[in-house]
VMD Tcl script that builds the backbone (N, CA, C; Angstrom):
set m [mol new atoms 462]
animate dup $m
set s [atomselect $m all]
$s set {name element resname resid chain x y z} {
  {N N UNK 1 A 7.360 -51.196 -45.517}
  {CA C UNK 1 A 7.137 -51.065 -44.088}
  {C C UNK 1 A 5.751 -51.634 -43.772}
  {N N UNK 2 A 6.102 -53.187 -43.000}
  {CA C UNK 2 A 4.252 -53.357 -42.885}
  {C C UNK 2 A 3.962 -52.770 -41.486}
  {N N UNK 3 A 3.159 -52.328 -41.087}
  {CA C UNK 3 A 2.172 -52.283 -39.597}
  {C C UNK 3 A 2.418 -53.472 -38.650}
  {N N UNK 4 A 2.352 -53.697 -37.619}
  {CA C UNK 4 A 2.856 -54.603 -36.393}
  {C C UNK 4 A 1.112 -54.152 -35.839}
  {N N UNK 5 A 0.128 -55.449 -35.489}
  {CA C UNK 5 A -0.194 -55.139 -33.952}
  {C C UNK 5 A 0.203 -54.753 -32.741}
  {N N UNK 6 A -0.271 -53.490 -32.255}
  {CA C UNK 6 A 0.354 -53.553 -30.831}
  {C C UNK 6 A 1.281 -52.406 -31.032}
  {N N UNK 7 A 1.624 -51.756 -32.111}
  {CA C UNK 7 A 2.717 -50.622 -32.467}
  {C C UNK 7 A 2.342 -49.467 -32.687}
  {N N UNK 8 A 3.275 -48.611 -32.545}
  {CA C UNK 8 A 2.345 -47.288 -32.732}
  {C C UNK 8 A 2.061 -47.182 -34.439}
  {N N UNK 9 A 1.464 -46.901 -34.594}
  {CA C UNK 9 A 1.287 -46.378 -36.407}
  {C C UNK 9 A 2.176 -45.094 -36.553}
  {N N UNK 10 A 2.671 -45.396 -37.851}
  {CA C UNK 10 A 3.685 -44.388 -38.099}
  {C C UNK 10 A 2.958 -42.981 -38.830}
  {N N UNK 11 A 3.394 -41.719 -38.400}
  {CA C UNK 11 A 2.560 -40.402 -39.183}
  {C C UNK 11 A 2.583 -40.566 -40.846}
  {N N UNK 12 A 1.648 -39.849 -41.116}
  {CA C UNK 12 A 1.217 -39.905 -42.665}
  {C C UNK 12 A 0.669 -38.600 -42.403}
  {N N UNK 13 A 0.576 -38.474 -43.909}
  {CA C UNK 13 A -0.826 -37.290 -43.912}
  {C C UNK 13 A -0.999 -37.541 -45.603}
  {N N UNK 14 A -2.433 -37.304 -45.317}
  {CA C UNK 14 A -3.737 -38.067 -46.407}
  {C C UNK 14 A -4.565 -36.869 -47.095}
  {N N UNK 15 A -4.713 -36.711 -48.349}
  {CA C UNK 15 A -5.987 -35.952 -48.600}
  {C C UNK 15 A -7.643 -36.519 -48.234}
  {N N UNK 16 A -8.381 -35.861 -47.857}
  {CA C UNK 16 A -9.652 -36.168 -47.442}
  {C C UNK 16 A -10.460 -35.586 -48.350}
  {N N UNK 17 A -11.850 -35.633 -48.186}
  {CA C UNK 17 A -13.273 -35.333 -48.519}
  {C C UNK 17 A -13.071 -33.697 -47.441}
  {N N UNK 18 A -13.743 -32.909 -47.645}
  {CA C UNK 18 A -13.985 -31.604 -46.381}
  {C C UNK 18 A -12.699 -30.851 -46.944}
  {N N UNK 19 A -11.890 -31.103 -47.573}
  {CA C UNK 19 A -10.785 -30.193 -47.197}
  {C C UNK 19 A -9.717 -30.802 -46.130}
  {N N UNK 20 A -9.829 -32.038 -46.114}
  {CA C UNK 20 A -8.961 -32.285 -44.607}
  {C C UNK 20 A -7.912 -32.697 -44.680}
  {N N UNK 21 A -6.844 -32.658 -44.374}
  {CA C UNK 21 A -5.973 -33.383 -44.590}
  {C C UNK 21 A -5.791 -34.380 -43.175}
  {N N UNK 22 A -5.856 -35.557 -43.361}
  {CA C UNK 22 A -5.722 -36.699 -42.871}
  {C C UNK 22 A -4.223 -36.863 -42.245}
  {N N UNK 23 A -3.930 -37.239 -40.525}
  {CA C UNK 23 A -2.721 -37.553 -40.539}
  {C C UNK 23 A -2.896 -38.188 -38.782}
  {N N UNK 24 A -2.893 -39.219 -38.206}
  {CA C UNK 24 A -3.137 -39.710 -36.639}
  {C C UNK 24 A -2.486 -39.187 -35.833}
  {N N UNK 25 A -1.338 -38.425 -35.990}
  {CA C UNK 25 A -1.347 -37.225 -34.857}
  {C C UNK 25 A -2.357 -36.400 -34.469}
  {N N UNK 26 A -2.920 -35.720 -35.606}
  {CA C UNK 26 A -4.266 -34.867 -35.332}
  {C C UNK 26 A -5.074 -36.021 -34.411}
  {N N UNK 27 A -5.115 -36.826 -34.588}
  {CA C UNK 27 A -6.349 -37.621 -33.921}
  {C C UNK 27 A -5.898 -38.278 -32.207}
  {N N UNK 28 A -4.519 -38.059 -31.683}
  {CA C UNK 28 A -4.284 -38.783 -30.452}
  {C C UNK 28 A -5.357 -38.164 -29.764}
  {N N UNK 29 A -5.402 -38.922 -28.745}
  {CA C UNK 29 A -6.841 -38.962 -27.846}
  {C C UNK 29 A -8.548 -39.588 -28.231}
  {N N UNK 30 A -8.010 -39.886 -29.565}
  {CA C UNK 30 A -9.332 -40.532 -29.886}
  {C C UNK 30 A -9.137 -41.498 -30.611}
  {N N UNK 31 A -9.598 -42.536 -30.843}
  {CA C UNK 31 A -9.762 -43.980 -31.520}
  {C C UNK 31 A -9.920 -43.420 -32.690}
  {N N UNK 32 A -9.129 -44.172 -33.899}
  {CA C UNK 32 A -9.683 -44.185 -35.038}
  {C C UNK 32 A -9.833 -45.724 -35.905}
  {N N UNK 33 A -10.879 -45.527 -36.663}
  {CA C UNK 33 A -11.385 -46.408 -37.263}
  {C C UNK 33 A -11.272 -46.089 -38.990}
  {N N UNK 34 A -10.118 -46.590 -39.598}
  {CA C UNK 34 A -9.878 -46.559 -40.988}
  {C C UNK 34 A -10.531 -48.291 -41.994}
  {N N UNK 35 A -11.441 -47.714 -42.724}
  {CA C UNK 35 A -11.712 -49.314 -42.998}
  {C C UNK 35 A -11.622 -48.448 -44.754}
  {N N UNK 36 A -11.216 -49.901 -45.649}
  {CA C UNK 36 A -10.432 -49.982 -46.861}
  {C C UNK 36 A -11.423 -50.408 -47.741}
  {N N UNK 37 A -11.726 -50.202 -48.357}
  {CA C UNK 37 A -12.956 -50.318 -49.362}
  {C C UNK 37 A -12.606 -50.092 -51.229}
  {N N UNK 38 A -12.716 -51.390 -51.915}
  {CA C UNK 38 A -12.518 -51.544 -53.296}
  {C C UNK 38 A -12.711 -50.394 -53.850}
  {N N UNK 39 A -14.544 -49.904 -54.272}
  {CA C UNK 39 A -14.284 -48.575 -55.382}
  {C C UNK 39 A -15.924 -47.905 -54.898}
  {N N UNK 40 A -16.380 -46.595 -54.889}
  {CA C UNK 40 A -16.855 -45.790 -54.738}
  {C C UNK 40 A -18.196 -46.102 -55.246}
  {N N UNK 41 A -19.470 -46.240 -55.006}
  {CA C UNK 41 A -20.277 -46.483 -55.406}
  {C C UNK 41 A -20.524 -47.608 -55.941}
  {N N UNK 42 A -20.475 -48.835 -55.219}
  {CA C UNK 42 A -20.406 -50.267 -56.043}
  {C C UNK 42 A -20.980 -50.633 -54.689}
  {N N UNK 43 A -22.153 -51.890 -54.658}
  {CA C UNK 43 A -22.523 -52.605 -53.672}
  {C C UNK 43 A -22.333 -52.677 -52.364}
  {N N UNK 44 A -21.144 -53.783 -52.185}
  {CA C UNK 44 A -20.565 -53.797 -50.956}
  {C C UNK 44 A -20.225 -52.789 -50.644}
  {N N UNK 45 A -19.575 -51.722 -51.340}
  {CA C UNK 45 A -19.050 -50.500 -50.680}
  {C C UNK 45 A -20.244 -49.698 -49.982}
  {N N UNK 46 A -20.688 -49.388 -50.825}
  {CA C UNK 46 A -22.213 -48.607 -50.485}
  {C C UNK 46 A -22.725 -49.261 -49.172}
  {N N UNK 47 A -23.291 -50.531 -48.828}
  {CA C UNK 47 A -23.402 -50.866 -47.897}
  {C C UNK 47 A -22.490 -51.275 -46.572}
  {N N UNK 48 A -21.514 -51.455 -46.887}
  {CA C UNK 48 A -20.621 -50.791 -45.723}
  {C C UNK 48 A -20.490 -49.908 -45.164}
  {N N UNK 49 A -20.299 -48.420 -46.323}
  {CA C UNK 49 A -20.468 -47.545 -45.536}
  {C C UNK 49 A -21.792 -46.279 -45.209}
  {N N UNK 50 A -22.889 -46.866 -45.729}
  {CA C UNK 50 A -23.856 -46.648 -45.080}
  {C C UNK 50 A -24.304 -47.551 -43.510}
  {N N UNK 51 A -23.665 -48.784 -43.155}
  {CA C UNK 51 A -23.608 -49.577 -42.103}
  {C C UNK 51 A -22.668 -48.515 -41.208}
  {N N UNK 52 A -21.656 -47.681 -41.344}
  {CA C UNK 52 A -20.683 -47.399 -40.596}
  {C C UNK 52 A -21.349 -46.137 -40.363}
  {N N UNK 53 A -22.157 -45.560 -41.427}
  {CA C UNK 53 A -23.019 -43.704 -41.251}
  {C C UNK 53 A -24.363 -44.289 -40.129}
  {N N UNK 54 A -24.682 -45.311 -39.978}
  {CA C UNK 54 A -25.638 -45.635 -39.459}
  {C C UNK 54 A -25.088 -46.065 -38.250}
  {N N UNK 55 A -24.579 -46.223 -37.392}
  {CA C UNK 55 A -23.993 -46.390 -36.489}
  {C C UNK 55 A -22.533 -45.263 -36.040}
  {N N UNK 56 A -22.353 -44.147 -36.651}
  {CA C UNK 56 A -21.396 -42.749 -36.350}
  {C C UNK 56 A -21.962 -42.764 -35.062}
  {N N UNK 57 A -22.974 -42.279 -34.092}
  {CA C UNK 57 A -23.278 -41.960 -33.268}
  {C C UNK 57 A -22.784 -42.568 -32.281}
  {N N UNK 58 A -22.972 -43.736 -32.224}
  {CA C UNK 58 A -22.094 -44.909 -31.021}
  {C C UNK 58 A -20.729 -44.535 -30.972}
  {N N UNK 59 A -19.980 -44.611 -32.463}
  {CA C UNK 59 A -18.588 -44.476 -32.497}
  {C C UNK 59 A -18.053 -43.306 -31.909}
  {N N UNK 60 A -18.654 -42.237 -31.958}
  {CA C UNK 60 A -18.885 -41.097 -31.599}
  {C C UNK 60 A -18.768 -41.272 -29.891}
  {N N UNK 61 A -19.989 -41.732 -29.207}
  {CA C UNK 61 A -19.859 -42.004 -27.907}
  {C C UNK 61 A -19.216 -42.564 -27.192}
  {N N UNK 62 A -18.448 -43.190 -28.259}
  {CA C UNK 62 A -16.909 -44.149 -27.775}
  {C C UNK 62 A -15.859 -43.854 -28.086}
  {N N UNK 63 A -15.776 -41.929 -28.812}
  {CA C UNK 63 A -14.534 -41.557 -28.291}
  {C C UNK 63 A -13.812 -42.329 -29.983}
  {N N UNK 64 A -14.669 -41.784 -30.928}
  {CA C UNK 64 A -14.173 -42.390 -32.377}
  {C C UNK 64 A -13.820 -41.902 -33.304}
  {N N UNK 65 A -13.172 -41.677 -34.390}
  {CA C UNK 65 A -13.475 -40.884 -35.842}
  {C C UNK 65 A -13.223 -41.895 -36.479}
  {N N UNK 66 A -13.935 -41.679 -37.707}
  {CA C UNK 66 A -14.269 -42.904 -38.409}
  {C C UNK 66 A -13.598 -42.548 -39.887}
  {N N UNK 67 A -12.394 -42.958 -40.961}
  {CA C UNK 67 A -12.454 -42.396 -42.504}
  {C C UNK 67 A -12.368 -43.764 -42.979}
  {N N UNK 68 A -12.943 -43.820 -44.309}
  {CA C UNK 68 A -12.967 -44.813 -45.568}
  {C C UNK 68 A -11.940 -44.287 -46.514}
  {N N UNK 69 A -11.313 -45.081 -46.997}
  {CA C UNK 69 A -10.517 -44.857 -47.564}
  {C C UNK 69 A -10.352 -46.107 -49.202}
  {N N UNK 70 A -10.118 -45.758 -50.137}
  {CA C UNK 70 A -10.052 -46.229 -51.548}
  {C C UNK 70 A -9.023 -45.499 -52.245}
  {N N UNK 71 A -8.925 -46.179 -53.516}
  {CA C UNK 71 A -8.120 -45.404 -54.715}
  {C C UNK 71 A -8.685 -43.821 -55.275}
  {N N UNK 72 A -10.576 -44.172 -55.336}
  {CA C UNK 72 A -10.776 -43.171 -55.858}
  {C C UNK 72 A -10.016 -42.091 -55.477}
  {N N UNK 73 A -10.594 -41.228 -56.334}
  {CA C UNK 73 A -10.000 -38.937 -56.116}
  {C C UNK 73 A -11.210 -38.511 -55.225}
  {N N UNK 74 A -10.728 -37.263 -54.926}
  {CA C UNK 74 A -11.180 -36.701 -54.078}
  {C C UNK 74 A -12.438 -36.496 -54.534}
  {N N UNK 75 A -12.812 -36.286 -56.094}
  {CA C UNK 75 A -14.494 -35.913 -56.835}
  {C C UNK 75 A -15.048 -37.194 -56.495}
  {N N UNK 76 A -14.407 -38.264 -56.621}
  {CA C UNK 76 A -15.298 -39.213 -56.569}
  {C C UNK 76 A -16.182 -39.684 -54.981}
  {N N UNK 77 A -14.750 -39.197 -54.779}
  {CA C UNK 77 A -15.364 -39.537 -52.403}
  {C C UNK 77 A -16.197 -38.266 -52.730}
  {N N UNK 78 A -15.860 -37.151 -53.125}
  {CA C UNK 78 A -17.256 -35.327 -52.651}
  {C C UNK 78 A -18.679 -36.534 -52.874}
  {N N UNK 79 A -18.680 -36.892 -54.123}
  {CA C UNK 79 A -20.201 -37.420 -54.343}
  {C C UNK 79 A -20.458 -38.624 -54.042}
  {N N UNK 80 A -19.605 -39.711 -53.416}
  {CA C UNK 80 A -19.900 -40.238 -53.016}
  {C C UNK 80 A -20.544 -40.648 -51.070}
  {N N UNK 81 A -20.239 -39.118 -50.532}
  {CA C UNK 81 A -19.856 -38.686 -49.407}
  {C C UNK 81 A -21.060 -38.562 -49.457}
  {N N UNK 82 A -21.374 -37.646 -50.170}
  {CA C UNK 82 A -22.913 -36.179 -50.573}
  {C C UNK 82 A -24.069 -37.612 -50.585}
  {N N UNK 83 A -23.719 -38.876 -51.894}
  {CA C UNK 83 A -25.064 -39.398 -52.329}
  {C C UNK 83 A -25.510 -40.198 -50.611}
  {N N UNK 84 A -24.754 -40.600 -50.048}
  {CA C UNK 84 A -25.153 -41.599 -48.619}
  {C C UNK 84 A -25.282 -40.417 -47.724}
  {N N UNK 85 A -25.076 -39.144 -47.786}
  {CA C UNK 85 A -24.739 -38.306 -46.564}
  {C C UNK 85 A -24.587 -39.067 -45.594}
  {N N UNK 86 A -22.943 -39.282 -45.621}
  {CA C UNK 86 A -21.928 -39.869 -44.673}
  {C C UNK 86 A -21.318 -38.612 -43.988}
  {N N UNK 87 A -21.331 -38.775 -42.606}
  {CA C UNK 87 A -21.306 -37.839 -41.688}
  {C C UNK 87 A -19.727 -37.921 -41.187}
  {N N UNK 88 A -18.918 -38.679 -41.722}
  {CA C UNK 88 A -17.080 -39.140 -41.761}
  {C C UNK 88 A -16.523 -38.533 -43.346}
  {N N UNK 89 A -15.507 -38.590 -43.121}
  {CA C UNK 89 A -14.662 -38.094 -44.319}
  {C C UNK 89 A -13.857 -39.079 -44.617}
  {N N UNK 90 A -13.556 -39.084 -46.140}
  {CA C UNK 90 A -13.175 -40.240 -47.094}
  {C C UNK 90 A -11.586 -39.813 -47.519}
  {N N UNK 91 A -10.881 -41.062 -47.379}
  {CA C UNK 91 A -9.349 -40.700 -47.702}
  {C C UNK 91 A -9.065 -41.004 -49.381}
  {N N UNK 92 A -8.686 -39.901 -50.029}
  {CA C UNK 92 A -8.219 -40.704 -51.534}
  {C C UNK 92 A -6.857 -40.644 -51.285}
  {N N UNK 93 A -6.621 -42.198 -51.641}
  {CA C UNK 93 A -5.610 -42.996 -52.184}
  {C C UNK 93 A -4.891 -43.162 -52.822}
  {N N UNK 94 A -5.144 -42.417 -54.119}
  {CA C UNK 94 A -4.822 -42.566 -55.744}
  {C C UNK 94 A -3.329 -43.255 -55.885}
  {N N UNK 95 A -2.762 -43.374 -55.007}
  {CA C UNK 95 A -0.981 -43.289 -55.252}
  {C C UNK 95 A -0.813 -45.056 -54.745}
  {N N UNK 96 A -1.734 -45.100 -53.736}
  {CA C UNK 96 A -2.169 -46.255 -52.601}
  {C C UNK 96 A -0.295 -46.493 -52.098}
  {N N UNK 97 A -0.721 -45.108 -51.345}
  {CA C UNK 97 A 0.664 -44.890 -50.597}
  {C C UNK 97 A -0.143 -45.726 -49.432}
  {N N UNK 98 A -0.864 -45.538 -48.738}
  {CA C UNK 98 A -1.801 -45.938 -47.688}
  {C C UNK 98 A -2.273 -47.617 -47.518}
  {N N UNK 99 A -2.456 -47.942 -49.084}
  {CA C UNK 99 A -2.862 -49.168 -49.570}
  {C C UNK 99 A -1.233 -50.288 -48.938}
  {N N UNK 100 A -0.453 -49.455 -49.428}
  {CA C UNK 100 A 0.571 -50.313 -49.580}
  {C C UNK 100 A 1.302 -50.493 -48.400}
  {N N UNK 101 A 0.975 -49.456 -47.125}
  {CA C UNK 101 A 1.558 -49.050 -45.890}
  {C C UNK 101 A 0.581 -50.426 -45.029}
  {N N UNK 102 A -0.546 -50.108 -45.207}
  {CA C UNK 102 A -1.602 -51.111 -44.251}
  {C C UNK 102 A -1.293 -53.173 -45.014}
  {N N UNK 103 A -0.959 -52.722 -46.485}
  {CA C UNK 103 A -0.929 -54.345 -46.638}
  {C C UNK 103 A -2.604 -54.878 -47.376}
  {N N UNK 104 A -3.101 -54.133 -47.902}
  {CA C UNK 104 A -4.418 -54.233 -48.542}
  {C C UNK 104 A -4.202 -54.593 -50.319}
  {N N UNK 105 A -3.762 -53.562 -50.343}
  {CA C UNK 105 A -3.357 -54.513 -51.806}
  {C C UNK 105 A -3.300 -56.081 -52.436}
  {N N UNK 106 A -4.070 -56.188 -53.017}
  {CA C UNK 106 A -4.452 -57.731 -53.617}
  {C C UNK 106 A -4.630 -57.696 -55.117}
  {N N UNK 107 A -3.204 -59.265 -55.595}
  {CA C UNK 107 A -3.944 -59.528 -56.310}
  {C C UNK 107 A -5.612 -60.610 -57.026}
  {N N UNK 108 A -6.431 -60.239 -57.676}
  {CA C UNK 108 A -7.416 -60.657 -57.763}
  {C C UNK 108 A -7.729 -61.153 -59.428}
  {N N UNK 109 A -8.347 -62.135 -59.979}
  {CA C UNK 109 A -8.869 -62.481 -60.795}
  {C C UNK 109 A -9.965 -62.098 -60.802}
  {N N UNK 110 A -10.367 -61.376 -62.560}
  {CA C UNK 110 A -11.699 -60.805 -62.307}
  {C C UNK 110 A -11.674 -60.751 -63.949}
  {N N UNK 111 A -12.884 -61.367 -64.131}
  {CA C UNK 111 A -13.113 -61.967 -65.889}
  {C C UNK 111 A -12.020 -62.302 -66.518}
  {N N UNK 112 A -11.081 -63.713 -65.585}
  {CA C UNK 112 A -10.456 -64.192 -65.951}
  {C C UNK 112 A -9.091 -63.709 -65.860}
  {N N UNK 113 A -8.945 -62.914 -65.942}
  {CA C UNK 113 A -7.620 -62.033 -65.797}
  {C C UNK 113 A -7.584 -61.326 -64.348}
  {N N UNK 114 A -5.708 -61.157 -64.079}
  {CA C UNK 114 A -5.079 -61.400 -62.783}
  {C C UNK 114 A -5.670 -59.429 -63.431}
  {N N UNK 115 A -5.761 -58.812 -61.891}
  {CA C UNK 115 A -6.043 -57.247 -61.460}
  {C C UNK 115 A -5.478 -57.343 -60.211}
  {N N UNK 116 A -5.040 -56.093 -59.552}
  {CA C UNK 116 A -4.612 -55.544 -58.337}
  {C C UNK 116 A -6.117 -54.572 -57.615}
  {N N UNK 117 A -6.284 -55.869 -57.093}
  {CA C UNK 117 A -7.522 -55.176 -56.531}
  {C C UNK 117 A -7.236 -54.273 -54.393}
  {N N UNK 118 A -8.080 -54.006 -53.856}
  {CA C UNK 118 A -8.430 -53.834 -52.474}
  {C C UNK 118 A -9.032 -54.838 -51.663}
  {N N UNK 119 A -8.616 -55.316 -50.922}
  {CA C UNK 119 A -8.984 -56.131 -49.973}
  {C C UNK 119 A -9.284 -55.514 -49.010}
  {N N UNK 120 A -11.112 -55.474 -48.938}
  {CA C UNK 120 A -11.388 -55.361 -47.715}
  {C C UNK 120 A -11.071 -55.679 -46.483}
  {N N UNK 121 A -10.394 -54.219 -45.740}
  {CA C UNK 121 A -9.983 -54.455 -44.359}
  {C C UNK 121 A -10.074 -53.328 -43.536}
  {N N UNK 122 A -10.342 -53.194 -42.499}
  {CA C UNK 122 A -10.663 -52.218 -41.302}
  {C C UNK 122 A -9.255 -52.556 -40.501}
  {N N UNK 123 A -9.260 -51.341 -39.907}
  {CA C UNK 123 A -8.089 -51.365 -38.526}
  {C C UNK 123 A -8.280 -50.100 -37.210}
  {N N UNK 124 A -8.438 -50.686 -36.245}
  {CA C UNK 124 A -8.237 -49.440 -35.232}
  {C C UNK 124 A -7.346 -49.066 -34.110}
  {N N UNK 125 A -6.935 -48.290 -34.280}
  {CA C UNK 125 A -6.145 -47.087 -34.031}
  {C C UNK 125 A -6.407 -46.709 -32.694}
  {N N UNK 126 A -5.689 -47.282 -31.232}
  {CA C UNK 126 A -6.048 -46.700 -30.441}
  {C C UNK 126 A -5.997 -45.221 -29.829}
  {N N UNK 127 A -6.591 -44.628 -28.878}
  {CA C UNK 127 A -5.510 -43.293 -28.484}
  {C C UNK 127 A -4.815 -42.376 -28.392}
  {N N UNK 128 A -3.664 -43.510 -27.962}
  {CA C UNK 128 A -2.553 -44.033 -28.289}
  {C C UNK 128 A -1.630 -43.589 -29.694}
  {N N UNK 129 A -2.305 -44.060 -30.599}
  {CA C UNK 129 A -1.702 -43.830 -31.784}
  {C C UNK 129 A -1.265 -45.411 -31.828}
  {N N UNK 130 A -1.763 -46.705 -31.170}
  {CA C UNK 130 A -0.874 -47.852 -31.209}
  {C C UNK 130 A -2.097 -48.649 -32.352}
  {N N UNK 131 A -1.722 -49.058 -33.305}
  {CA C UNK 131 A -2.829 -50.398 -33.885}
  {C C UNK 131 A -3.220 -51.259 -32.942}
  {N N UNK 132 A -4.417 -51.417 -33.141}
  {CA C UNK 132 A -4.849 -52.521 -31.857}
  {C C UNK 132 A -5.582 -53.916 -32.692}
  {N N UNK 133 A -6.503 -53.237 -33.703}
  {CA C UNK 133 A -7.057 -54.479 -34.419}
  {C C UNK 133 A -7.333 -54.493 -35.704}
  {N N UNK 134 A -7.165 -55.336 -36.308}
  {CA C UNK 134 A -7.636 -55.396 -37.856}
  {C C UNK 134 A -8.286 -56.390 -38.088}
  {N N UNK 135 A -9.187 -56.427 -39.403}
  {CA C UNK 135 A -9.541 -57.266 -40.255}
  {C C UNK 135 A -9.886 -57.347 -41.612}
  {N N UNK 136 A -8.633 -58.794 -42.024}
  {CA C UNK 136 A -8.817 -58.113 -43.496}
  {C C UNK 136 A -9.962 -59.725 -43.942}
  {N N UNK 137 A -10.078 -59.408 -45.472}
  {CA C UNK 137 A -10.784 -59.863 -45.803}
  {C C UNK 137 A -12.496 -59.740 -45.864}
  {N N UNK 138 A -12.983 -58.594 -45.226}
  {CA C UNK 138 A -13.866 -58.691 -44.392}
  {C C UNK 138 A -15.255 -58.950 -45.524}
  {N N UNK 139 A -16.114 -59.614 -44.771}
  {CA C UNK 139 A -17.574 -59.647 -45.346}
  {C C UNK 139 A -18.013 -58.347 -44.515}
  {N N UNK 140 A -19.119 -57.476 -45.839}
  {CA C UNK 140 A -19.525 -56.883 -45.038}
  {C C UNK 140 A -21.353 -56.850 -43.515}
  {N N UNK 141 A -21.400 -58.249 -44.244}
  {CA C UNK 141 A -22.881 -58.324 -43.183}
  {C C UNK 141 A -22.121 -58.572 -41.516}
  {N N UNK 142 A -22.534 -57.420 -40.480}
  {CA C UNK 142 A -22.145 -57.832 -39.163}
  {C C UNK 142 A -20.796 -57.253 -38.834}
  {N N UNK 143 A -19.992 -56.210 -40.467}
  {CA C UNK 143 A -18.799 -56.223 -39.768}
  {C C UNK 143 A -18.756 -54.890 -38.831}
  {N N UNK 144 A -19.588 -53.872 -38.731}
  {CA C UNK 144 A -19.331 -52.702 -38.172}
  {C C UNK 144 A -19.987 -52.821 -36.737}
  {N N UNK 145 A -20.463 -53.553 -36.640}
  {CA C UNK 145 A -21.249 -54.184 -35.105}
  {C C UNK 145 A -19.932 -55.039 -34.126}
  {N N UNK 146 A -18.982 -55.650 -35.089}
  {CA C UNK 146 A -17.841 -55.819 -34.598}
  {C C UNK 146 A -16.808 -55.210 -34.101}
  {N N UNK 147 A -16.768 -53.991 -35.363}
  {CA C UNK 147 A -15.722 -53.101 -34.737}
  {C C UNK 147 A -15.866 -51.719 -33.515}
  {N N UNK 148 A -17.076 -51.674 -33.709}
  {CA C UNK 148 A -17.486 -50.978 -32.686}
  {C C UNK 148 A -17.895 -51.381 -31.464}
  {N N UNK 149 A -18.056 -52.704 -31.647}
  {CA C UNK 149 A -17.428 -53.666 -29.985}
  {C C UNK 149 A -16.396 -53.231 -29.457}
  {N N UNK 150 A -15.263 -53.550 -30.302}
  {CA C UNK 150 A -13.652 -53.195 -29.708}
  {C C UNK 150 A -13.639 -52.227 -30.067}
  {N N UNK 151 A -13.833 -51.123 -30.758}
  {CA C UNK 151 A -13.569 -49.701 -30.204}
  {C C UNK 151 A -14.613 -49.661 -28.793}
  {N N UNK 152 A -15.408 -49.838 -28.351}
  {CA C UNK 152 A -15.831 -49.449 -27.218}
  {C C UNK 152 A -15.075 -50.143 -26.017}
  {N N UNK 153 A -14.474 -51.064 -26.451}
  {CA C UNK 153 A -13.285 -51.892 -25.182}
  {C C UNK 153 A -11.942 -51.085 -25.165}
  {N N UNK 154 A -11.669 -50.368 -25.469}
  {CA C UNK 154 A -10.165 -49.757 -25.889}
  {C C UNK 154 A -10.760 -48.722 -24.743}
}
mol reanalyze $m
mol bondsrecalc $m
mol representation Tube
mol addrep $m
């Protein structure tokens, strides 16, 4: 089942960081912002989502909730949550029921040999409950200044 722009997103429910269980019904009336991130404490990740903890407040004022989501387990998002004190909650994946629903899944060459890696990608969630935008592939310099453009247009 892939995702459609423009469609409603279909219910799930997710383990979180907090105790939460994750599912976009809980969230109608507010924008959400799910962005997809390789592995827990590694570079780009780290700076992504310290870019996205550094800017909560806007998202916030625009009517946002914000989760990251990866393969890691739930121990690995607690401390990885705790070391950035990220003020959002982290979805584990482990099954990449989620991975495989959004279309993130990639394969990747990496020291030569083919891996099933994560492809960085964000998507938001209007309202609504309808997908409105994604992007995969993403670099992370400039990308959370983007998405919090169009969440503030929604």
């Amino acid at each position: 089942m892939a995702l459609v722009l423009n469609k409603v997103v279909p219910d799930f429910e997710a383990a979180a960081t907090s105790g939460v269980q994750f599912s976009p019904k809980n969230y109608l009336g507010k924008k959400i912002v799910l962005y997809f991130y390789p592995k827990d404490m590694t570079p780009g990740c780290t700076t992504e989502s310290m870019h996205f903890r550094d800017t909560y407040p806007e998202f916030e004022a625009a009517n946002a909730v914000i989760f990251g989501i990866s393969r890691d387990n739930l121990l690995s998002h607690e401390k990885f949550k705790a070391h950035l004190e990220l003020p959002f909650d982290l979805i584990a994946d482990t099954e990449e029921k989620l991975c495989h629903m959004f279309g993130v899944v990639k394969n990747k060459i990496m020291y030569g040999k083919k891996v099933k890696g994560i492809e960085r990608s964000t998507f938001v969630i209007d309202a609504d409950g309808v997908l409105r935008q994604e992007w995969r592939g993403v670099k992370v310099a400039g990308h959370v200044d983007e998405v919090l453009e169009v969440v503030r247009k929604l």
